[in-house]
C-alpha positions, -999 to 999 in steps of 0.1 A, spaced: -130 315 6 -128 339 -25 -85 337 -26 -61 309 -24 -24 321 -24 1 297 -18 35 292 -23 55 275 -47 80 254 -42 65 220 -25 28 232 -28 24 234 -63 60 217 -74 70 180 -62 97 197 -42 120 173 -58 147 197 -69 179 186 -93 204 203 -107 203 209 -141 228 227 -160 258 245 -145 268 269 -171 293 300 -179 280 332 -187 277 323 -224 259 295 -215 280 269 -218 287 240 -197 317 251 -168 327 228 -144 346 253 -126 309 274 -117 297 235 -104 330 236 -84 322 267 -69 285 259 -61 295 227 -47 321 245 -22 296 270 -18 268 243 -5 289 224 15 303 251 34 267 260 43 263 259 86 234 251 99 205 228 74 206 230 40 180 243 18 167 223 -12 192 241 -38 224 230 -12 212 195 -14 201 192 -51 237 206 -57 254 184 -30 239 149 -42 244 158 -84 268 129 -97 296 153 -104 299 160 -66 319 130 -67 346 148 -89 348 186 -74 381 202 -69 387 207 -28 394 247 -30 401 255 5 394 257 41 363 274 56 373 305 71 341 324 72 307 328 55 276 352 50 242 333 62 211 329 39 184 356 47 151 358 31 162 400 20 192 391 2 185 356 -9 223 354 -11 245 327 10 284 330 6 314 308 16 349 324 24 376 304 13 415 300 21 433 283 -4 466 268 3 484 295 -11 467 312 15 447 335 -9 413 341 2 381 332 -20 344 346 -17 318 323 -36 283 343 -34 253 321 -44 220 334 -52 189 349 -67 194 365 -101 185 400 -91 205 406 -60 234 388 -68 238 406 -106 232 438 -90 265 428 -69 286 422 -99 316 444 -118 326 416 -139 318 384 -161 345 361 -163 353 350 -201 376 320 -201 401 327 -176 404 367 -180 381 388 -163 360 418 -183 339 445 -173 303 439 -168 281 458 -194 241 463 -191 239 433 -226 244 407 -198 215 418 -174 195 389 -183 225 360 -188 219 341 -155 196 338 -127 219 321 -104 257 330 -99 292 324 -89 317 352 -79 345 354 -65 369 379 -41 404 377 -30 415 398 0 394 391 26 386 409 55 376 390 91 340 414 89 323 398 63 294 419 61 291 440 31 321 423 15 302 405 -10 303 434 -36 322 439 -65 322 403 -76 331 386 -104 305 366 -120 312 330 -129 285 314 -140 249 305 -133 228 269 -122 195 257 -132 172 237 -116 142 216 -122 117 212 -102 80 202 -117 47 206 -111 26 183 -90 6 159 -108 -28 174 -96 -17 207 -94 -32 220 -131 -64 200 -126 -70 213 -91 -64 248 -99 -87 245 -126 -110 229 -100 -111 256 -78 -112 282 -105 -145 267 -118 -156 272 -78 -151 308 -83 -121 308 -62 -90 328 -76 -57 315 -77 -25 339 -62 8 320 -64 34 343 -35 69 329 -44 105 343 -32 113 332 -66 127 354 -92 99 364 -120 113 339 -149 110 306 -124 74 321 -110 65 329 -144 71 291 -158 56 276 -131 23 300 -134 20 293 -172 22 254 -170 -4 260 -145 -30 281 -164 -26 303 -135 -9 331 -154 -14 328 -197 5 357 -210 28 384 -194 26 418 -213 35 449 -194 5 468 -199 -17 435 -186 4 427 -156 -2 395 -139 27 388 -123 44 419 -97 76 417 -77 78 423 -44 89 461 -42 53 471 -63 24 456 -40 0 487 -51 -16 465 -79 -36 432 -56 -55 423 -86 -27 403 -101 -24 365 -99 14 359 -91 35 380 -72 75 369 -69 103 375 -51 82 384 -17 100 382 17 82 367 43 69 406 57 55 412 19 34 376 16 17 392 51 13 425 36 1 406 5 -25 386 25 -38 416 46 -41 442 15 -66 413 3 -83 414 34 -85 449 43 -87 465 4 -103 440 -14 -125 424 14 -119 392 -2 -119 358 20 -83 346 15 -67 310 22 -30 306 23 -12 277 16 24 271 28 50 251 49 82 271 48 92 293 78 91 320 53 48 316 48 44 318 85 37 361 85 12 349 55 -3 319 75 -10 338 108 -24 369 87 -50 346 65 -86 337 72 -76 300 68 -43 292 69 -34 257 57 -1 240 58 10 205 62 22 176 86 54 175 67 64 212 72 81 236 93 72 231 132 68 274 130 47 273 98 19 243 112 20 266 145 8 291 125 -18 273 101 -52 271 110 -58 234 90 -30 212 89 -34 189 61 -25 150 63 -13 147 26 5 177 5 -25 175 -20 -40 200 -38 -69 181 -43 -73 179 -7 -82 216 -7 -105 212 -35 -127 186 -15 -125 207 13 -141 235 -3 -168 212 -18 -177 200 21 -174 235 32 -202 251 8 -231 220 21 -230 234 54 -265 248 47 -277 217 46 -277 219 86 -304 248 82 -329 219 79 -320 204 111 -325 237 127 -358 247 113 -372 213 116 -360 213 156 -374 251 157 -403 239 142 -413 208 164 -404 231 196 -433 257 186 -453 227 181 -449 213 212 -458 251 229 -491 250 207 -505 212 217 -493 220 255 -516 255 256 -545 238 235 -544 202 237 -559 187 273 -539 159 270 -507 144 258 -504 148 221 -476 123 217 -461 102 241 -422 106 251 -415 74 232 -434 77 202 -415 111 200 -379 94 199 -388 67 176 -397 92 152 -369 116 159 -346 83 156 -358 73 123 -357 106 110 -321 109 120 -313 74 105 -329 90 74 -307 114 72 -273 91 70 -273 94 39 -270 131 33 -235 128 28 -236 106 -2 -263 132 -18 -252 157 -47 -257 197 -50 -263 217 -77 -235 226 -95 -245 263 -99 -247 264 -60 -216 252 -54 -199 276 -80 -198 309 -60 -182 312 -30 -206 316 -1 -200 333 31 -214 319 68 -243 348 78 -261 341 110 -290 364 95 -295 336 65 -298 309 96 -322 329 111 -342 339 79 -342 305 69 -354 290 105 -384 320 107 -397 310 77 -390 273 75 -398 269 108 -436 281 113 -446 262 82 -437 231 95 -455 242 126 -485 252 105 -488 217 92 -486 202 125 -512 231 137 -535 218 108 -532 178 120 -541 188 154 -574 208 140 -586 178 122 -584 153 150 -601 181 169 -624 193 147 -630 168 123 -622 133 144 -638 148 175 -610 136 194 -609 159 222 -618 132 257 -590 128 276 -605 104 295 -614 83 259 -581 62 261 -586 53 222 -592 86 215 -564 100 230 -539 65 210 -553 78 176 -549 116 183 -510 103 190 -508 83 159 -515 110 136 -492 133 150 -469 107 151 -470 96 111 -474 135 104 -447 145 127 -423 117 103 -436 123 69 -428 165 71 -390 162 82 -379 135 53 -404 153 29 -388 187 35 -351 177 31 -363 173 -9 -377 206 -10 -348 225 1 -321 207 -9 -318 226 -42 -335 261 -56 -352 242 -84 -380 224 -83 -369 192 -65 -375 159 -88 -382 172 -116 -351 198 -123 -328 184 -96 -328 145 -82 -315 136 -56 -294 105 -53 -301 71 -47 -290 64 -15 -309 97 -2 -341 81 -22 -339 50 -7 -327 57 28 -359 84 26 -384 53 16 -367 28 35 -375 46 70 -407 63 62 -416 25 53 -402 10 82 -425 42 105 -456 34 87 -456 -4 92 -450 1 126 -488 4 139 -496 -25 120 -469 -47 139 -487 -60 166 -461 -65 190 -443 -34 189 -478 -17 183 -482 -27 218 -444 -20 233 -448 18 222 -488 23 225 -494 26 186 -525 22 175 -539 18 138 -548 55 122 -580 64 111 -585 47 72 -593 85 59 -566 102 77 -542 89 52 -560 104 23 -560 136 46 -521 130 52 -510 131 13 -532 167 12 -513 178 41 -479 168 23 -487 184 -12 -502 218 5 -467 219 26 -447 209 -6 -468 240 -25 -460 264 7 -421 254 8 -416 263 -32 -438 295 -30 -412 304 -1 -386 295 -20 -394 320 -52 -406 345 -31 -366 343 -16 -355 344 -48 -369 369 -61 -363 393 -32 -324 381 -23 -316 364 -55 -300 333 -37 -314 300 -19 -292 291 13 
């Protein structure tokens, strides 16, 4: 994953949402504009949104004004990001109370009420609110289209903070070379706040844009993008895709993230959030924790680490093909195989707890079958070359070559068998980082120790003479040892001169 967008509100916010201030256009505090949001909230069908119930639950609610009967209303959608509430009062006099973004609600608006007269709206006041309060008498029975014209009354602002782990994880994932794209319905002031106390966004000049609005998507290099309907987040996602070829994650739980969700390469939402949005999310996560994602990516970019299981299986197969076409007898019994292939694995236990270099885990790295197959063609015949050389000593140089010579045949087994366990654990340090394991990169203790521990416990074995006996071990010869550790050290030398030659030519390890 190169991108991470995600939304706002709940993702990188606590989604805990208060009212703040409900001011006149001067802004001053009004009660009248928190008695018109109230009856505006209330009169909302259906479930409230986090603005309706941050409004609804304020103390104040406690003292609105009752200013008439429903009679109508003009549902929420995610293009006008304006509710409204008809009214009739008992005068019978009808009341409109629009409620909504700055933008679309302003660009509604004739008037700003000034005490109780009303004046006509002049360009100065563009900027005064970013959520407001109108009203209209006269109304029809079709309410679409009526909410024009309007008076504005006032505006609301909310709080709604940051997540505790949000700055640090951001930074996190920034240092993994993962960029950070906040996709918002929010107006650009809220966005904008958030973005800053985040580090996501530092400075917004307009000949350095980092933050667009939803009608300009031309520019995809910018970090934040506000006041998106659902259709532009997916257009947002698939311009990364298709223009940029970046990898991109999407992080949301509101039915309005689901077009972005379906459209990402990972799209990650939570157990807490909207039935459509985890339908459409590829991860669901347990816990609505940035850090979460962080740790994830971390896990992700080991996965190489499975390239040595594959090479060492690959390996041990073309072995096996060479001993069967050479060998007259059996090179290593079934059991002695398992043993050896179940202390290996026990080995390997401990891989989780190991570390990687930090300057492999910094870029993003994209699954290739062609680096799983380089890996295993090259990886793979040079453990088979080692095992190829143990077979031509106990041939060549041990003369064990009778398969009728029943002690012959136990001691041609027993090499192969301490050979066949020393080159998978040895090999695990080799390619566990590009630099030259021990000395420039160490690996951690409970790798060390789990390593020594079993190749321990494998040696001692022959010499045990009970299980000797249960799995037809016999002691090695006292020079094949000495032979062993020269095996080891010309396979250490082969897996490094490999490993620069890879270097040089692709300039990346795994």
């Amino acid at each position: 994953m190169t991108v991470l967008c995600s939304d706002k509100t709940g993702t990188l916010t606590k989604d805990e949402i208060a009212l703040h201030h409900y001011l006149d256009w001067l802004g001053r505090e009004d009660f009248r504009v928190f008695d018109l949001a109230h009856a505006n909230a209330a009169a909302q069908s259906g479930t409230k949104n986090s603005t309706d119930t941050a409004i609804l639950k304020h103390p104040a609610s406690a003292q609105v004004l009752h200013m008439g009967e429903k009679t109508g209303e003009i549902a929420f959608n995610f293009e006008s990001r304006r509710p409204s509430a008809i009214l009739r009062s008992e005068e019978e006099k009808h009341l409109l109370i629009c409620k909504g973004a700055y933008e679309e609600v302003l660009a509604l608006c004739s008037n700003i009420r000034l005490e109780v007269e009303s004046q006509a709206l002049s360009p100065d006041y563009l900027l005064v609110a970013t959520k407001e309060f109108l009203d209209i008498n006269d109304c029809e029975t079709d309410f679409d289209g009526l909410d024009t014209d309007m008076t504005l009354e006032g505006m609301l602002t909310f709080l709604d903070p940051p997540k505790d782990d949000a700055k640090a994880s951001i930074t996190r994932l920034q240092e993994l070379g993962i960029d950070v794209r906040v996709l918002t319905g929010d107006n650009m002031g809220v966005a904008l706040k958030i973005c800053r106390e985040l580090e996501i966004v530092t400075e917004y000049y307009e000949d350095h844009i980092q933050a667009i609005s939803g009608p300009d998507l031309a520019r995809l290099d910018d970090s934040e993008f506000d006041a998106l309907t659902p259709s532009q987040k997916g257009q947002v996602i698939v311009s990364l895709r298709e223009k940029h070829g970046e990898v991109v994650g999407m992080l949301g739980d509101g039915i309005n993230d689901c077009v972005a969700l379906r459209y990402a390469d990972a799209g990650i939402s939570v157990d807490t959030g909207a039935n459509v949005a985890k339908q459409c999310a590829d991860v669901i996560l347990t816990k609505k924790e940035l850090s979460i994602i962080v740790d994830s990516v971390i896990v992700g970019r080991t996965y190489p680490r499975q390239y040595v299981v594959f090479s060492s299986n690959f390996g041990n197969i073309l072995s096996i093909l060479i001993a069967v076409s050479w060998i007259p007898f059996q090179p290593m019994t079934g059991l002695q195989l398992l043993i050896g292939g179940l202390l290996y694995e026990l080995s390997q236990l401990a891989i989780p707890w190991d570390s990687m270099d930090p300057e492999y885990l910094a870029p993003p790295t994209k699954w290739c079958v062609w680096d799983l197959l380089r890996f295993i063609a090259v990886q793979g015949p040079l453990s088979s070359l080692i095992d190829a050389a143990t077979f031509c000593i106990n041939w060549f140089f041990y003369k064990l070559q009778d398969a009728n010579n029943e002690a012959a045949v136990r001691t041609f087994e027993m090499h192969w068998y301490l050979q066949g366990l020393l080159t998978p654990v040895l090999i695990v340090h080799l390619v566990r980082t590009a630099k030259l394991p021990i000395i420039q990169s160490r690996p951690t203790k409970p790798l060390v120790f789990s390593s020594i521990l079993v190749l321990g416990v494998g040696f001692a074995l022959p010499y045990i003479p009970p299980i000797a006996n249960a799995m037809q071990f016999t002691r090695p010869e006292n020079t094949f040892l000495g032979i062993l550790v020269a095996e080891m050290a010309f396979y250490a030398a082969a897996v490094e001169i490999a490993k620069r030659l890879q270097l040089k030519v692709i300039k990346r390890w795994l």
